[in-house]
Chimera marker file (.cmm) of the C-alpha trace (Angstrom):
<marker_set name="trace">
<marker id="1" x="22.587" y="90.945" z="-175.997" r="1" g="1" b="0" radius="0.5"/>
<marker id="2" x="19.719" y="91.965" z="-174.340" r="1" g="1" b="0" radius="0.5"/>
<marker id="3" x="17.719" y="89.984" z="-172.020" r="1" g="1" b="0" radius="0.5"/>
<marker id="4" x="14.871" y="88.465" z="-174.002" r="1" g="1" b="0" radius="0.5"/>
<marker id="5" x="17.474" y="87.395" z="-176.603" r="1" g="1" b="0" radius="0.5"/>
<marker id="6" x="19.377" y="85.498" z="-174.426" r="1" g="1" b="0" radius="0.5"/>
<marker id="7" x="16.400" y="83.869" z="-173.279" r="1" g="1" b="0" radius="0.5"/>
<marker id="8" x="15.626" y="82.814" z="-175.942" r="1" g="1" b="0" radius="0.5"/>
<marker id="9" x="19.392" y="81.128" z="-176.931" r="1" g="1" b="0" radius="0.5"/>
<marker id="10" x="18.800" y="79.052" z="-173.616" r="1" g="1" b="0" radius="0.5"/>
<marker id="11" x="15.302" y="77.729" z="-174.098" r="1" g="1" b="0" radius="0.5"/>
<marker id="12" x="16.897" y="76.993" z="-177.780" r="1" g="1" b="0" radius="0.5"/>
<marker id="13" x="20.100" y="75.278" z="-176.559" r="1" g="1" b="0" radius="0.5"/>
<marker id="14" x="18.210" y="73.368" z="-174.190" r="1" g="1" b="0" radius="0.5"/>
<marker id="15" x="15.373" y="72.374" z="-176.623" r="1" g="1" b="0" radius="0.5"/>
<marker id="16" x="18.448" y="71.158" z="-178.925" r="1" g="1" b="0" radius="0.5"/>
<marker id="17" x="20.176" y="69.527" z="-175.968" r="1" g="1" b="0" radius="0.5"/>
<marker id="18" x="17.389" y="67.298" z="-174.835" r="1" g="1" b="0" radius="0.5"/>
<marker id="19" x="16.675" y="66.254" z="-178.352" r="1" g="1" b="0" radius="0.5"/>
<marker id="20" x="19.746" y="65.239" z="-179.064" r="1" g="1" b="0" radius="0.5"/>
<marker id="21" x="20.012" y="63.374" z="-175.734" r="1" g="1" b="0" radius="0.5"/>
<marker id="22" x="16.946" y="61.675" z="-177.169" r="1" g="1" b="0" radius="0.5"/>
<marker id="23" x="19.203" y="60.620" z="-180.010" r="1" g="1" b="0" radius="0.5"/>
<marker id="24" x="22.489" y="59.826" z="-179.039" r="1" g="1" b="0" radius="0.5"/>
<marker id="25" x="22.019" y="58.279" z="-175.542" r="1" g="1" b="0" radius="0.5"/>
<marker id="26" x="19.726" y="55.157" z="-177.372" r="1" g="1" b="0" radius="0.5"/>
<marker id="27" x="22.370" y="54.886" z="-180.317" r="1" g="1" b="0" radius="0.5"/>
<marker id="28" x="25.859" y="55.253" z="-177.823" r="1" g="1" b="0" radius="0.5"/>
<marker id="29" x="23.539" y="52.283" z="-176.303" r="1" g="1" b="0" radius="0.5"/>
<marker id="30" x="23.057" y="50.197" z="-178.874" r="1" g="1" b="0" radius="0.5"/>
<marker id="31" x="26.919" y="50.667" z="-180.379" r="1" g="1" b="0" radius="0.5"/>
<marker id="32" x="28.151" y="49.453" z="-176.833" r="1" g="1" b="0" radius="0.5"/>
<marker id="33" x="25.920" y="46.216" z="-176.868" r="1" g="1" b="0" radius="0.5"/>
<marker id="34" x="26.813" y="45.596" z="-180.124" r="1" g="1" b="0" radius="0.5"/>
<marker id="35" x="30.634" y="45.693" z="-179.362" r="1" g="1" b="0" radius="0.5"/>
<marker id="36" x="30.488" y="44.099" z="-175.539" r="1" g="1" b="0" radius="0.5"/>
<marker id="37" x="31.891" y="40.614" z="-177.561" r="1" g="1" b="0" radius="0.5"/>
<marker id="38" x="34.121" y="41.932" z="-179.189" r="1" g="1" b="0" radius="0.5"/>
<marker id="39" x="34.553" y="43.010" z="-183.166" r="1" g="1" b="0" radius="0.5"/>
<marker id="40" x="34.993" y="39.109" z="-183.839" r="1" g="1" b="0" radius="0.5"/>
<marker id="41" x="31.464" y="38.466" z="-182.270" r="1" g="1" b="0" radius="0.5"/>
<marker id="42" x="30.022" y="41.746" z="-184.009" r="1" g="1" b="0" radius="0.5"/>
<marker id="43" x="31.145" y="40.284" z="-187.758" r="1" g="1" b="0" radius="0.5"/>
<marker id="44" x="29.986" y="37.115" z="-187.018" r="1" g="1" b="0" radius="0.5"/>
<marker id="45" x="26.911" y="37.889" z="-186.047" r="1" g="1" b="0" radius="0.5"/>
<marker id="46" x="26.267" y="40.787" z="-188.433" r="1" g="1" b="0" radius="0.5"/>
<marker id="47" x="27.570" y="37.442" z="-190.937" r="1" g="1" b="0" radius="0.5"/>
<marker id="48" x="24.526" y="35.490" z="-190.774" r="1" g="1" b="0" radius="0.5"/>
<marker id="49" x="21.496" y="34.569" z="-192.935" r="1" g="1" b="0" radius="0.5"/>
<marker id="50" x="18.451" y="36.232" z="-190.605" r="1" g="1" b="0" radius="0.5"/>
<marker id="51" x="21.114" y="39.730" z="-190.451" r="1" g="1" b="0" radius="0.5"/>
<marker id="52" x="21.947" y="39.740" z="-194.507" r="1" g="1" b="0" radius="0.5"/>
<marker id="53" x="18.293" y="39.089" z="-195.028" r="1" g="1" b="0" radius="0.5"/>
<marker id="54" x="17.131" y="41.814" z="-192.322" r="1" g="1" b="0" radius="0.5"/>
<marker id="55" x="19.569" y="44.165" z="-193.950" r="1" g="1" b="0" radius="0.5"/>
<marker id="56" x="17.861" y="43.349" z="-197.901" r="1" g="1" b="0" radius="0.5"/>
<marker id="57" x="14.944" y="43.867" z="-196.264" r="1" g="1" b="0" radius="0.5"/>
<marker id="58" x="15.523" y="47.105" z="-194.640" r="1" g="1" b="0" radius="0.5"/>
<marker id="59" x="17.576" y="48.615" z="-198.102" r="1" g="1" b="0" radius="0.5"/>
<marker id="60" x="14.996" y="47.856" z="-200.187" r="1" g="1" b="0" radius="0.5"/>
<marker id="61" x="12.427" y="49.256" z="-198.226" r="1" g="1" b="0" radius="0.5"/>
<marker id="62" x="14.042" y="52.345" z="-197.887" r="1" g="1" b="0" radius="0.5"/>
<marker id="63" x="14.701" y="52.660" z="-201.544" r="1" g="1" b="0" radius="0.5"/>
<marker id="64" x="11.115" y="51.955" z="-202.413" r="1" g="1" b="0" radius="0.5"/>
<marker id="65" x="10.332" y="54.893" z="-199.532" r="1" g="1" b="0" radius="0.5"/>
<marker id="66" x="12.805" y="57.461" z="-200.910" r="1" g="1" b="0" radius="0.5"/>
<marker id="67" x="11.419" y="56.890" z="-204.892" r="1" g="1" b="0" radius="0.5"/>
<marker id="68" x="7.948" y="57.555" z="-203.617" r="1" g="1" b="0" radius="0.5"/>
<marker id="69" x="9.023" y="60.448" z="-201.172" r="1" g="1" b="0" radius="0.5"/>
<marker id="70" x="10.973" y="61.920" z="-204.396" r="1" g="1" b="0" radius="0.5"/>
<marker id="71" x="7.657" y="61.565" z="-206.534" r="1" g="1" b="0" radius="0.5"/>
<marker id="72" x="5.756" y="63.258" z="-204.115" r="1" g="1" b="0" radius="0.5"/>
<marker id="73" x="8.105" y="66.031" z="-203.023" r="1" g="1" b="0" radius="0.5"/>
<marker id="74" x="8.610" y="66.465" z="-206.595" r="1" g="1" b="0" radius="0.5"/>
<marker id="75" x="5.041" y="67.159" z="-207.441" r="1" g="1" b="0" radius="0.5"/>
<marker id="76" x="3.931" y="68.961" z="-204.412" r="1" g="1" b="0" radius="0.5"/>
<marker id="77" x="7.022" y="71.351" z="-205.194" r="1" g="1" b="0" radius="0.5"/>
<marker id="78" x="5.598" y="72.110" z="-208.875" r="1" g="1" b="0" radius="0.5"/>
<marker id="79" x="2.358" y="72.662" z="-207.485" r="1" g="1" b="0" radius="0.5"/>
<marker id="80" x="3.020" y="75.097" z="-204.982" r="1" g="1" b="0" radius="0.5"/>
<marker id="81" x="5.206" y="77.339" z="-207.493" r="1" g="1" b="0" radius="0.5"/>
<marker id="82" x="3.242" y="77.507" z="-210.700" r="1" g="1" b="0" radius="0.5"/>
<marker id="83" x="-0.502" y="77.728" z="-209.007" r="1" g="1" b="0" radius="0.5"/>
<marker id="84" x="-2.124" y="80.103" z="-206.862" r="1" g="1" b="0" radius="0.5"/>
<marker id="85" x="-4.721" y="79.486" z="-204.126" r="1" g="1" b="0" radius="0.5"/>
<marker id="86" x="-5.282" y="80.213" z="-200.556" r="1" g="1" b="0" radius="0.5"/>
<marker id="87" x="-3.001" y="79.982" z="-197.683" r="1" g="1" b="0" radius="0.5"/>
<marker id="88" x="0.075" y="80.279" z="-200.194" r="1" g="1" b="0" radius="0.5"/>
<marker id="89" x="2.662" y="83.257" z="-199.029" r="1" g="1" b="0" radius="0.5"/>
<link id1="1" id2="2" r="1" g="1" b="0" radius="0.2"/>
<link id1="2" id2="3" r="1" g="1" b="0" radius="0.2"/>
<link id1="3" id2="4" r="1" g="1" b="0" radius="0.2"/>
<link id1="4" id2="5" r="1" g="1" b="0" radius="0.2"/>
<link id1="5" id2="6" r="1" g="1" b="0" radius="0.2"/>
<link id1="6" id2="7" r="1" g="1" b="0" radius="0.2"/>
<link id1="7" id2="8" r="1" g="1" b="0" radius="0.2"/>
<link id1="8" id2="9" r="1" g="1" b="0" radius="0.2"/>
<link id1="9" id2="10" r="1" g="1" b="0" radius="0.2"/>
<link id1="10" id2="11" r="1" g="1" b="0" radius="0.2"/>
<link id1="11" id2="12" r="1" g="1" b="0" radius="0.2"/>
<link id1="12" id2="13" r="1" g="1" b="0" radius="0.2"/>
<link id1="13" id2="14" r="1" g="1" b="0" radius="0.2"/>
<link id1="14" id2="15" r="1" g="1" b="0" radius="0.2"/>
<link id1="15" id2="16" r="1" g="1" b="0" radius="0.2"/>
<link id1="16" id2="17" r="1" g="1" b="0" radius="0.2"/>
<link id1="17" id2="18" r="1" g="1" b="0" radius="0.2"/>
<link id1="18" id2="19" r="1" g="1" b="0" radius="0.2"/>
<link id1="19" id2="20" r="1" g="1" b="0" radius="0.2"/>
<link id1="20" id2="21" r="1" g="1" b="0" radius="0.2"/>
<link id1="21" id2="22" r="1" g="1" b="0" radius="0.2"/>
<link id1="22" id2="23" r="1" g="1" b="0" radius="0.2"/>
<link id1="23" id2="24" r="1" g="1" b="0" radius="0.2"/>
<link id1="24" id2="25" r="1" g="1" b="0" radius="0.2"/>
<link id1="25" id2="26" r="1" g="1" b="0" radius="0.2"/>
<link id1="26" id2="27" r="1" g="1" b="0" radius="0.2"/>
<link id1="27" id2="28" r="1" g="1" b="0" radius="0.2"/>
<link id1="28" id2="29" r="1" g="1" b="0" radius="0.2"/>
<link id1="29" id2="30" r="1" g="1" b="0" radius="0.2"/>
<link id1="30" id2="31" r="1" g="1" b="0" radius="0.2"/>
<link id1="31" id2="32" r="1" g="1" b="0" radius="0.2"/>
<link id1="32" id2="33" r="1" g="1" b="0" radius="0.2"/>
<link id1="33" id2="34" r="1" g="1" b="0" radius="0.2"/>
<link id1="34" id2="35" r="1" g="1" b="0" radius="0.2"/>
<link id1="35" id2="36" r="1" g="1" b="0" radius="0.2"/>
<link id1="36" id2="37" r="1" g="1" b="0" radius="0.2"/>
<link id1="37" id2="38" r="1" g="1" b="0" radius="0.2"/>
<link id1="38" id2="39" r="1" g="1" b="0" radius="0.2"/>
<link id1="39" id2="40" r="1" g="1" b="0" radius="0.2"/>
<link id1="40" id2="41" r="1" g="1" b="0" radius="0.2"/>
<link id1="41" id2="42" r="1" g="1" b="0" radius="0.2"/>
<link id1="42" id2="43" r="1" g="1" b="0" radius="0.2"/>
<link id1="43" id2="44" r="1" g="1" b="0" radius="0.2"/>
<link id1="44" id2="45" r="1" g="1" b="0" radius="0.2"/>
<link id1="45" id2="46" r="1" g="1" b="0" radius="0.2"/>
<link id1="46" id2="47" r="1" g="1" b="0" radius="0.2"/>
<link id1="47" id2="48" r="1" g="1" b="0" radius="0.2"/>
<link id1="48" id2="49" r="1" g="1" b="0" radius="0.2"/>
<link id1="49" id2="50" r="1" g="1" b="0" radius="0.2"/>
<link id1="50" id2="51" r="1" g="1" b="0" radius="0.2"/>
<link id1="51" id2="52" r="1" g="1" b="0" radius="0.2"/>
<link id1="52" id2="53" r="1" g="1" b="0" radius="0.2"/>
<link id1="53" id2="54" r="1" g="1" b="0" radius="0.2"/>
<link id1="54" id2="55" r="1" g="1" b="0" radius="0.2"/>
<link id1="55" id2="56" r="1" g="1" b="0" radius="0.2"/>
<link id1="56" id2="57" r="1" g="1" b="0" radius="0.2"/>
<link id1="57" id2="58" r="1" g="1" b="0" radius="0.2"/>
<link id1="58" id2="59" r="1" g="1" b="0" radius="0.2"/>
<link id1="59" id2="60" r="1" g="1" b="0" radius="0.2"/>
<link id1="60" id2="61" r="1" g="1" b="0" radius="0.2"/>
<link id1="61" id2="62" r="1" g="1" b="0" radius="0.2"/>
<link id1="62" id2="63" r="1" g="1" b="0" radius="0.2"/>
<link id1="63" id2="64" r="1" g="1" b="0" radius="0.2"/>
<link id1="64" id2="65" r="1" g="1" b="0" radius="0.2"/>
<link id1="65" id2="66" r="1" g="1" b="0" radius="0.2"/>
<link id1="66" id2="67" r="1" g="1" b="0" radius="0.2"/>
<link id1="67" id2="68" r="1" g="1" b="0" radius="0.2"/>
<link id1="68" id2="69" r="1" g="1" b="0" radius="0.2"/>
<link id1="69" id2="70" r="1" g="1" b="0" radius="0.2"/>
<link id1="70" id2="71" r="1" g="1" b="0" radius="0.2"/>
<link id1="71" id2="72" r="1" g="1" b="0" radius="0.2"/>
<link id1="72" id2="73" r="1" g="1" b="0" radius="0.2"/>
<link id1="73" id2="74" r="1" g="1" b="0" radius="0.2"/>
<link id1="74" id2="75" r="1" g="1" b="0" radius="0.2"/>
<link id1="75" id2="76" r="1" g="1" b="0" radius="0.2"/>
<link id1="76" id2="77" r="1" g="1" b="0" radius="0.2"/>
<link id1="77" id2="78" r="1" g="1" b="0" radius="0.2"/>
<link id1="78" id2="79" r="1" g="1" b="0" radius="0.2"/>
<link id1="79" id2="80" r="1" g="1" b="0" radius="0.2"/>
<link id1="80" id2="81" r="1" g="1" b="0" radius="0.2"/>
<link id1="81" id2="82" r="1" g="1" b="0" radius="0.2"/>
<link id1="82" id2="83" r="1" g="1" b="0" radius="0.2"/>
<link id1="83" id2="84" r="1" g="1" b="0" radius="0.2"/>
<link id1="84" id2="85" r="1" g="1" b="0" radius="0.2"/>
<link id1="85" id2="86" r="1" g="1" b="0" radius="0.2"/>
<link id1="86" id2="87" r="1" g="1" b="0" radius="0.2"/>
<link id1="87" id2="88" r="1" g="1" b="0" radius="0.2"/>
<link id1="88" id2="89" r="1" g="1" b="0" radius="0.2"/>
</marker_set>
């Protein structure tokens, strides 16, 4: 490999790296306060009213958000393959 290539793999490893530092340092977080009573004290609080209706709330939303994202993904797909205009590849 020459120089500039491997370079480039380190800026790319480390750009991958930190990002998923970003990602898995906050969730290992969150998974160990969750667990820090116990599985016991993780069912029974995962077992009440405000968490069921938090979780409704947040799977509902999310299938409302992935019907619209489908509409629109759908149609902007169709438009860019059967029309022409500028900027298109």
């Amino acid at each position: 490999m020459t120089t500039h290539a491997l370079l480039q793999l380190a800026l790319r490893s480390a750009a991958v790296g930190y990002v998923s530092l970003l990602i898995l340092f906050p969730l290992a977080a969150i998974a160990h306060q969750s667990f820090v009573g116990g599985i016991g004290h993780f069912i029974q609080d995962i077992a009440t009213p405000q968490a069921s209706s938090a979780l409704a709330l947040t799977l509902e939303a999310a299938f409302i958000t992935t019907v619209i994202n489908a509409l629109f993904g759908t149609l902007s797909a169709i438009v860019l393959v059967r029309y022409e205009f500028p900027g298109r590849w």
